[in-house]
N, C-alpha and C positions, 0 to 999 in steps of 0.2 A: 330341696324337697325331694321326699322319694318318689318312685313312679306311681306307686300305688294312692299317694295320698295328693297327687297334681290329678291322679285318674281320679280321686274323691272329691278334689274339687270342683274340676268340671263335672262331674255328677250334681254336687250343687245347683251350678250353674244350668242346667237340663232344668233342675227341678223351677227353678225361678223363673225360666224362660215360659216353661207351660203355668207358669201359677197365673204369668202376666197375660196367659190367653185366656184363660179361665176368670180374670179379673173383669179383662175387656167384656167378653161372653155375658156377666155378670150386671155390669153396668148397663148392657144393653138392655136385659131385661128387666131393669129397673126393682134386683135383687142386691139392692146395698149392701143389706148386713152379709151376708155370703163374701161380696167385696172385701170389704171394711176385714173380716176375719181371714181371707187369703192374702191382705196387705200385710197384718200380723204374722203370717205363718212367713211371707217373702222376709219381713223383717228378722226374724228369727236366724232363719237361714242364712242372712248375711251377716250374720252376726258369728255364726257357727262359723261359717268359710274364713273371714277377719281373722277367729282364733285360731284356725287352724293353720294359715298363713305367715300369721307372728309368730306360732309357737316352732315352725321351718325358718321362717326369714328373717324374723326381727321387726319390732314393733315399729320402726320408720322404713316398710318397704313398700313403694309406691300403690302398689294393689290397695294398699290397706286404705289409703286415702279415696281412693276411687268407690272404694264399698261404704265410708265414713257418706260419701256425697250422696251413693245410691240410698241411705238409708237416713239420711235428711227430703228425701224425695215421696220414700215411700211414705214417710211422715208425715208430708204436708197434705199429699194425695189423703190419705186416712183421716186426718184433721176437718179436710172440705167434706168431704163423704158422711165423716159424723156430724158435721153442723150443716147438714142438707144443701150444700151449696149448689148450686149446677155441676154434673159434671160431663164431661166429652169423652165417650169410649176410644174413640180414635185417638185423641190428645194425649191421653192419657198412656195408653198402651201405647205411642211412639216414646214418650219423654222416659217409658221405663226401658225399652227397647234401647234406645241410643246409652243410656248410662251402662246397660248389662254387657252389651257390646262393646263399651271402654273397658271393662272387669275380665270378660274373656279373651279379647286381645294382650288384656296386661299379663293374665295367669298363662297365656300359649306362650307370649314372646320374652314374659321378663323372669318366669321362673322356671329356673334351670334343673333339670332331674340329676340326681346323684343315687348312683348306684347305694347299695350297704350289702358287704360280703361279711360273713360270720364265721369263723373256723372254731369248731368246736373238736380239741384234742382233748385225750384224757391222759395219756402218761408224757411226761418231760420228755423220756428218752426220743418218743417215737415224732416229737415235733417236728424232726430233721423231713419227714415225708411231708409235713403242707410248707417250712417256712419258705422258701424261696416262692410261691404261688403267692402267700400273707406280705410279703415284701414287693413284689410288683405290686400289689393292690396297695398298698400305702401309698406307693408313688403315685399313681394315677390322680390327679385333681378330681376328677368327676367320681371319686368312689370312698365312700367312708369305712376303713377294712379293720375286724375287731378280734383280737386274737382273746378265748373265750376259755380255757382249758376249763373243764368239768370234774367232778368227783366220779371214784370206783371204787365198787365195795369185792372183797376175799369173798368167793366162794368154799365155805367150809362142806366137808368130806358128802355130806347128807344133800348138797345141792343150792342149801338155804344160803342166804346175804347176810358175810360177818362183817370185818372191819373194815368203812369208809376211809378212804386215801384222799387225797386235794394237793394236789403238785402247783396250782397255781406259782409257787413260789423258788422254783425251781428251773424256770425260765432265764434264756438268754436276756442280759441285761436291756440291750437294744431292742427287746420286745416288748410292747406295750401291751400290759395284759388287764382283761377285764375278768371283776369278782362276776361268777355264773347267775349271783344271786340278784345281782342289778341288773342285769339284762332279760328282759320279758321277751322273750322270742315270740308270742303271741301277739303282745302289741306290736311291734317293732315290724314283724314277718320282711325277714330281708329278701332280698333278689337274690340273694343266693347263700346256700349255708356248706363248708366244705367239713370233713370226717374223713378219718382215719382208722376207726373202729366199726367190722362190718358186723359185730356178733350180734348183737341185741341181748336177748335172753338166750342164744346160742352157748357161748362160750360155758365150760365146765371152772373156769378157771378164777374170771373177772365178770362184774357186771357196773358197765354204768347205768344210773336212775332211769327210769322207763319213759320220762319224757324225754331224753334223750335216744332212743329207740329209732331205729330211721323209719319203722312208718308213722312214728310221731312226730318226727322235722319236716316231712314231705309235706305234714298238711299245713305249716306254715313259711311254704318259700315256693319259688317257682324254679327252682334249680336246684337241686340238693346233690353235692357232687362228692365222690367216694375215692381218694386217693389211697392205693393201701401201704401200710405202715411199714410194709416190707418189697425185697426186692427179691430176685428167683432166678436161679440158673436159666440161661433159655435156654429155649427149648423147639426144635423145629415141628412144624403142627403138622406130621406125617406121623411123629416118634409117640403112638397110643402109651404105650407103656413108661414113658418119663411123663406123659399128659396124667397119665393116671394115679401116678404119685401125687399130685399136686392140685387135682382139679375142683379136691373138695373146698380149694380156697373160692372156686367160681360161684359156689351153691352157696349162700352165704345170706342174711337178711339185707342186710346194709347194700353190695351186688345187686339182687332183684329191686329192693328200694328206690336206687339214684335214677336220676334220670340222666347221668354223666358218669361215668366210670372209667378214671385216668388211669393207665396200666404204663411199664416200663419201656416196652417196645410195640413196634408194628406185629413182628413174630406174636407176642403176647397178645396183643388184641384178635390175632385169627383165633388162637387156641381159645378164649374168654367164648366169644362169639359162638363157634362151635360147639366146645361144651356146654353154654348156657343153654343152646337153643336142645340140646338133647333131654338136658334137669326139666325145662320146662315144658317140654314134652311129655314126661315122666310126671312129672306133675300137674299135667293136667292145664297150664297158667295159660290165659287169654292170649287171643292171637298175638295180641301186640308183643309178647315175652317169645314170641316163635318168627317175629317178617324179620329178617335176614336184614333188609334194608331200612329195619327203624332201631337193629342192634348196631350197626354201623353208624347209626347217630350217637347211639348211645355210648358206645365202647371207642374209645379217642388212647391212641400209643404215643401217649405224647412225651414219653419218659419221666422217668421217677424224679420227685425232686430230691429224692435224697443223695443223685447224684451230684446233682447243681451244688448243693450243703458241700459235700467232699473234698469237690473241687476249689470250690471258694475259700474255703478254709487253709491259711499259710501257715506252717512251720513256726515261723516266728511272730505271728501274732497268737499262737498260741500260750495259755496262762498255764502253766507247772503248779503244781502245790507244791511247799516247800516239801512236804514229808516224801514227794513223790522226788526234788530234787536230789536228795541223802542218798536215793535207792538208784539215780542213774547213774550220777556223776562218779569217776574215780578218785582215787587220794589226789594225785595230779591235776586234775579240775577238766580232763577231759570228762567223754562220755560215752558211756556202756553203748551196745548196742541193745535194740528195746524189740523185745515181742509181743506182739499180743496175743495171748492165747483168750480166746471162744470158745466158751462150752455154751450150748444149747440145752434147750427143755427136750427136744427131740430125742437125744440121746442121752438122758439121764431116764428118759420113760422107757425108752427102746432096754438100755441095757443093765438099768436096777444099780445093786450093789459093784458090778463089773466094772462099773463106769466110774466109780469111785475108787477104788483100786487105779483103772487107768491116770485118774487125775493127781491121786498120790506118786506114782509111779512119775509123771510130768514134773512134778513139783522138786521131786527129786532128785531129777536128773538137771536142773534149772536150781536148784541152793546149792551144787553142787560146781557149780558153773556160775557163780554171782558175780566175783572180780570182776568177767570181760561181759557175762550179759544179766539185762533187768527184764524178770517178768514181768508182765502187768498184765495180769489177768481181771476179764471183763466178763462176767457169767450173765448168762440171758436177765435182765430184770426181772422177768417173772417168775425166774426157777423157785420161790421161796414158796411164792402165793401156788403156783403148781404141785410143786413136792407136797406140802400141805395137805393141798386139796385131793389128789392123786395118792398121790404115794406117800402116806403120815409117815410108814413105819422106817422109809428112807430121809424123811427128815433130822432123824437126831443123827441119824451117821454125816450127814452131808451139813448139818449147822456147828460141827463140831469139824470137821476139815475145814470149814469156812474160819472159825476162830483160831484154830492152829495156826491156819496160812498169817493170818493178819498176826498175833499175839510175836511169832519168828519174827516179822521184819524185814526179810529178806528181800520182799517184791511189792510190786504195786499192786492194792483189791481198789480195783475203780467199779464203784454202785452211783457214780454220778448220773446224771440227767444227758451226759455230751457224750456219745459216744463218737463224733466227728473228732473230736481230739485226743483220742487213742489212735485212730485210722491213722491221723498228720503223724501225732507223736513219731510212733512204733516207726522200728526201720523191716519188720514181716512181720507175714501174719502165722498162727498156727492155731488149729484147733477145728472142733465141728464145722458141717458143712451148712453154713447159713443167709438169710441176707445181707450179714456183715461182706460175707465173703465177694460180693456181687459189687457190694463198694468200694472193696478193697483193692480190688481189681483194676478199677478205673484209676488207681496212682500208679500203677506199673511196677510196684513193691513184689517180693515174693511172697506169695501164698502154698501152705503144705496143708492138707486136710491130713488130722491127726486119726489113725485105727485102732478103735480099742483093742482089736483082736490080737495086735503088735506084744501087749505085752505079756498075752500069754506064750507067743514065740520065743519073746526076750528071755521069760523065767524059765523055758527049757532049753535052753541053749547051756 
């Protein structure tokens, strides 16, 4: 049973308790029918608890019988009361007293609270930030943990909501995933609901449905907690001007919403702390969003999981597509050495057209070089739904390098949901500066940040 609905029972059990003073009270004054109809209303109520009991525990769990007995009591009582029988206030109010008292002893000591955590992710890729959290919660006996992936719709040029996405299906096998449609977060209201998307109607880019909104989850959980989807250079909380780069990620809906905000380091949670309490200053928000020491509850550096995901992940239990084998392996059946190259939304918005030249320029320097190495190029998931939305007029230059690349053959185009298995794959990294690079890190591979600016040096050389 959950907390909330063991706290609903014993609220029953409150109600029943006063009904049987109001019974006794009743009697005394030689007001039957008052009786006789608050015997009805006891009955009722226990009738309501029963169900609600079987519908957690199971239709043979001891409670149930104790309330089966209370409710042959209440009945007889009722029985005498309408055929005018004598009755005894006191007797009476003991015999319902001692039964109530077996029902709340049963529902304190025999029924067990079990947590319910909910994670509601919207894209595949970005799973890798809750599943290690969704996985200790599985294992836990006492917690029922529900991996929930939700729908997001394209934001087109004008602002409006185009086309609905649902990744549901795009899930690690080992992940037990529930349809969004069967799960009533209103009835349900779990103890706890975890996110990874802080935008709300923020983002220019993506929206998920507005009941997914986080001050729409807050109003049903007691814990609404905000992992973010990415991870971030650190950065020391002295250094204003790298804080400043980055701090619009702290101003955020989903950020002010949580009442838990898991960030990747201790470093990262001063910097959070800090600039939130300046936003919320600036904005005006309730004491509670400015004491120092209820941000400190709030804001927890407990590390990203998307490290945990990284590291977990071995080599050789990684799955190859065949098409991706053709491109590593050599005629001899060794194997290529594998790059990953990362391109960002950041720098296709930063640098326009430039940035597409640079990529061709990469491309080329790499089909050039296929015998001993494989690219496998991995492009932000959202460059498309961004270009779109943003930059249209850069869309048909950049969907047309996208099919050239694929159409040659030469390399790998991974638009998969894993990007943990590019990280194992690849033997370095190269490319924009992002929170892959943060991940990437943590395997002690080499990492090079690629400059656009390179290849205008290279064409005048």
């Amino acid at each position: 049973m959950r907390k909330a609905q063991k706290e609903q029972a014993q609220s029953f059990l409150k109600l029943l308790d006063q009904a049987h003073n109001e019974i006794k009270k009743a009697i005394e004054q030689k007001q039957i029918q008052k009786a006789v109809l608050l015997l009805q209303d006891c009955q009722d109520g226990a009738i309501a608890l029963g169900t609600l009991i079987e519908k957690t525990e199971g239709e043979g769990f001891c409670t149930i019988s104790l309330l089966e007995e209370y409710c042959e009591l209440v009945f007889q009582i009722h029985e005498n009361l309408t055929n005018n029988e004598e009755a005894n206030a006191n007797k009476i109010y003991k015999s319902l007293y001692r039964q109530l008292i077996k029902i709340s002893n049963s529902v304190q000591n025999d029924i067990t609270v079990r947590k319910e955590i909910v994670f509601f992710p919207y894209k595949a890729s970005m799973w890798d930030s809750l599943e290690s959290v969704y996985l200790a919660a599985k294992e836990d006996p006492e917690c029922d943990a529900y991996c929930v992936p939700i729908p997001y719709y394209d934001r087109r040029p004008d602002g409006s909501l185009g086309e609905m996405h649902y990744e549901g299906n795009e899930y690690p096998a080992d992940i037990e995933v529930t349809d969004y449609r069967t799960y009533n977060l209103e009835d349900r209201q779990p103890d706890a609901v975890y996110i990874h998307n802080p935008y709300d109607d923020w983002n220019m880019v993506t929206c998920v449905p507005e009941k997914y909104f986080s001050r729409n989850l807050r109003k049903y959980t007691e814990q609404l907690i905000y992992i973010p989807y990415f991870v971030l250079n650190e950065i020391e909380p002295d250094n204003q001007e790298a804080i400043d780069g980055m701090k619009h990620f702290i101003w955020l809906p989903g950020v002010i919403n949580a009442n838990k905000v898991i960030v990747q380091s201790e470093k990262m949670r001063q910097i959070y702390i800090n600039e939130y309490i300046k936003a919320a200053k600036a904005n005006k928000l309730p004491d509670e969003h400015i004491d120092k020491k209820m941000l400190e509850k709030k804001f927890l550096g407990l590390g990203s999981p998307k490290f945990d995901k990284v590291l977990s992940t071995k080599k050789e239990e990684v799955e190859i597509p065949k098409e991706w084998q053709k491109i590593i392996e050599k005629p001899d059946g060794t194997r290529k050495k594998i790059i990953f190259y990362n391109t960002s939304i950041s720098a296709l918005l930063t640098h326009n057209e430039k940035m597409l030249e640079k990529m061709k320029y990469v491309f080329g320097i790499f089909r050039e070089n296929q015998a001993e190495t494989a690219l496998l190029w991995r492009p932000h998931p959202l460059i498309p739904n961004t270009i779109k939305s943003m930059r249209p007029t850069l869309w048909i230059e950049y969907d047309k390098l996208v099919r050239n690349y694929k159409e040659e053959g030469w390399g790998i185009y991974d638009d998969t949901a894993d990007v943990d298995r590019a990280v194992v794959l690849s033997d370095a990294y190269y490319g924009d500066p992002s929170s892959v690079v943060q991940m990437y890190q943590q395997t002690g591979k080499p990492v090079m940040i690629q400059n656009v600016e390179l290849i205008d040096l290279m064409q005048a050389q």
